[in-house]
N, C-alpha and C positions, 0 to 999 in steps of 0.2 A: 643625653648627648651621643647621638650613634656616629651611622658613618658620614652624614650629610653635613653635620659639624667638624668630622677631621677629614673633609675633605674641600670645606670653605676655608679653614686652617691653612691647610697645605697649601692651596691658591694665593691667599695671601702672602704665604710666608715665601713662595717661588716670587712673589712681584715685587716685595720687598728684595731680596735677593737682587734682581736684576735693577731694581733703584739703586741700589748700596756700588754694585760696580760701576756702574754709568760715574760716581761720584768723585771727583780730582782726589790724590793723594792729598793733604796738609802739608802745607812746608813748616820744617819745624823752625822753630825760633833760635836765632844766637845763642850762644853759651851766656853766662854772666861772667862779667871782666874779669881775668885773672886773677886780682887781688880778691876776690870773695873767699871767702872760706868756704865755700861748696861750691864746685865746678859742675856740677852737672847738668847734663840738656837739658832745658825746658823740654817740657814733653804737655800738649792738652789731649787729652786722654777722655776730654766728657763722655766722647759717645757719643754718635749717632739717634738723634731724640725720636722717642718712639712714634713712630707717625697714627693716624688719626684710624685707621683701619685698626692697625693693632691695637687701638685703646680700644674702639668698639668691639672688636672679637675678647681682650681680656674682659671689659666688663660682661659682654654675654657668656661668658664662661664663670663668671663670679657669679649671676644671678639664677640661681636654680630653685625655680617653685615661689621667688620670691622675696627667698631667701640671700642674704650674702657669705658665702663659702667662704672660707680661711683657705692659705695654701696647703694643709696639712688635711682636709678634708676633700680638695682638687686633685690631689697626689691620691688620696686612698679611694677613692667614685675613679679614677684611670681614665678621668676628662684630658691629661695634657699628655700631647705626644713631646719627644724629647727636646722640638725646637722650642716650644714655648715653656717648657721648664725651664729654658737656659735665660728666656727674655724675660718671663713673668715680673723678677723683681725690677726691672725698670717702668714699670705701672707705676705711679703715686700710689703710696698707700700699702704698697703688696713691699715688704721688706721682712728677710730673715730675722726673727726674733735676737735684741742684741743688751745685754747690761753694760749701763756705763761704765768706765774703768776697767772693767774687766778685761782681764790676760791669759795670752795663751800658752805663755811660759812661766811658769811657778816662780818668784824669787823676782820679778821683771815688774819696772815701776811705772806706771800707764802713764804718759804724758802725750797728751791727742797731738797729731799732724793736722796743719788747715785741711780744711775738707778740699783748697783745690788744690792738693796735691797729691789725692788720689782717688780712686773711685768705689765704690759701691761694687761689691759682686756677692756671689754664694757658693765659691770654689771649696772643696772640687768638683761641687756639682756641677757648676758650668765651663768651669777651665780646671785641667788637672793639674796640681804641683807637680813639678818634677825636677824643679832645681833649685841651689839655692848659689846667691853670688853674694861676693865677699865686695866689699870697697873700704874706703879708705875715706875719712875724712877730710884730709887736707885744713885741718884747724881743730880746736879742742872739742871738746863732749860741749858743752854750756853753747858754742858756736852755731855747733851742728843742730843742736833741739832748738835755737832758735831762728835759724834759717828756713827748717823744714815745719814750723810754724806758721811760716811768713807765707798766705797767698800768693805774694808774685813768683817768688823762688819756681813753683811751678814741679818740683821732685822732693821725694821725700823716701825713705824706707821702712821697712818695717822695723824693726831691730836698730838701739847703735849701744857700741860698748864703749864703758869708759877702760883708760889703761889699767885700774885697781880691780878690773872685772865685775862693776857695775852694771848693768844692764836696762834699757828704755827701751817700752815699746810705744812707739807712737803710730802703727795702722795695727790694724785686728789681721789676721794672717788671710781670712777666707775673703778678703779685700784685695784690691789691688791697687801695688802702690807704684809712682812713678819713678825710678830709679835706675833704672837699665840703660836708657836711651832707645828701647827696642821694645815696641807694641806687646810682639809676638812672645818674645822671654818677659814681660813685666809679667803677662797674664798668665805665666809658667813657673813665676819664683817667688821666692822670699828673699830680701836683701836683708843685709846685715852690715853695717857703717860697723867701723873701728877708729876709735881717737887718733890722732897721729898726720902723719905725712910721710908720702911715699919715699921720699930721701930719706927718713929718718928712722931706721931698722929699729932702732934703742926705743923708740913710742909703743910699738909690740911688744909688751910687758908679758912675761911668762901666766899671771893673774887672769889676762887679756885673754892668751890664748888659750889655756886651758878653758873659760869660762864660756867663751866662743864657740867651742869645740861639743860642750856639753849641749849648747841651745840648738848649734847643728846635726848632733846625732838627736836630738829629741826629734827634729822635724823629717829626715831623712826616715825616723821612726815611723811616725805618724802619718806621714806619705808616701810611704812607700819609697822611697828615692836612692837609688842602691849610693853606696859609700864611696864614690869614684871619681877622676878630673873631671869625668864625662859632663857629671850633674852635680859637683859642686865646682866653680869655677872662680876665676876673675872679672870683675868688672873689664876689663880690658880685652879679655876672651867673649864678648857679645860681640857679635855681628856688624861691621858697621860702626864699632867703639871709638872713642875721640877722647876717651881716658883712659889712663895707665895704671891707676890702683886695681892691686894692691903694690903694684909695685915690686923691681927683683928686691925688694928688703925685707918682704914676706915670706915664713920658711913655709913654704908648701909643704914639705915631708915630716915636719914637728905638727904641723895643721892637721893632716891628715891620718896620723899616726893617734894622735890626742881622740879624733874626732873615730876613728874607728876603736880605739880604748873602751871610750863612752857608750858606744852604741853595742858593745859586745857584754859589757857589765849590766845594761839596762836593758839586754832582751826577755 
């Protein structure tokens, strides 16, 4: 694969380009009715399906000599320039090696989110972490895992804690899940749900937020994500937000103070 391959590459990936703009925004969908226990935006997030060009350029890049290449084998021959690293796993078939159940925070009890309620990636390879937001349930732990179960719901996060400082992961972190209300920041964080309601300070259990704190500095660890308002934030501080969690009943400076504890004992 010399230069006449990345440079039929680059053609394509310039014409897809100006296809993707040419393409209307999505309007997004109503909230779900007040009374739900989870308020948050519908969000569909599928993706832009890989059009028919890029399926023949990933398969002629899969087939060499005959052969069919693995991604860890395309990555080490330096067939893929950076764009189609990023797209690769939206191919059938081309997906990041992944165990069921498995967790990416130690002590965390794996309970799957519907699949549409968030997407497929292979960050930070493709999107970089770099924050992490906090929300608020607006109903119990038991509520909130079965809402972000539910297909239609349409949002879900990675993380929710219960008040005793139990902890659920239901998306894998190098995933992206639909929780933000904002494209740009889903594919930039990790969310983390807390049992409770934003009126109700007493539902942030000391359990809670110590526990919270720990799973926050792990990832701020682990991505690099400096300790600050800047990059761990509020649901309510995304761009464009249409909800309030965590709420003024959240003590930011206990949060933060916890969360920089953590991360200074486990460097």
């Amino acid at each position: 694969m010399g230069e006449d391959w990345t440079n039929q590459w680059s053609g394509l990936r310039a014409a897809d380009s100006r296809e993707e703009s040419r393409q209307e925004p999505r309007p997004e969908s109503p909230q779900p009715r007040p009374e739900s226990p989870r308020r948050h935006r519908r969000e569909k997030e599928a993706g832009r399906p890989i059009g028919r060009r890029a399926l023949i350029v990933g398969g002629a890049a899969a087939a060499v000599g005959g052969a069919v290449l693995g991604w860890d084998q395309m990555a080490q021959d330096g067939a893929m320039r950076e764009g189609m690293a990023r797209d690769m796993w939206k191919v059938p078939g081309m997906r990041k090696p992944r165990k069921e159940g498995e967790v990416d925070f130690t002590g965390a009890q794996w309970v799957a989110a519907s699949s549409a309620n968030w997407r497929m990636a292979d960050r930070p390879a493709d999107y970089t972490i770099d924050m992490v937001i906090i929300h608020v349930t607006q109903g119990s732990f038991d509520s909130a895992v079965k809402v972000f179960q539910n297909p239609a719901h349409g949002a879900a996060a990675h993380y929710i804690f219960r008040k005793d400082g139990h902890v659920a992961q239901m998306i894998r972190e190098l995933d992206v899940a639909y929780h933000a209300g904002n494209r740009e920041y889903n594919e930039r964080s990790i969310g983390i749900e807390h049992e409770g309601f934003v009126d109700r300070p007493e539902d942030f259990t000391d359990e809670m937020y110590r526990a919270s704190a720990q799973l926050t500095a792990r990832l701020c660890a682990r991505h690099k994500i400096p300790v600050d308002r800047k990059h761990i934030i509020g649901h309510i501080e995304v761009p464009e937000a249409t909800h309030t969690d965590p709420g003024d009943g959240w003590d930011w400076d206990k949060y933060m103070r916890l969360v920089r504890a953590a991360r200074s004992a486990n460097a």
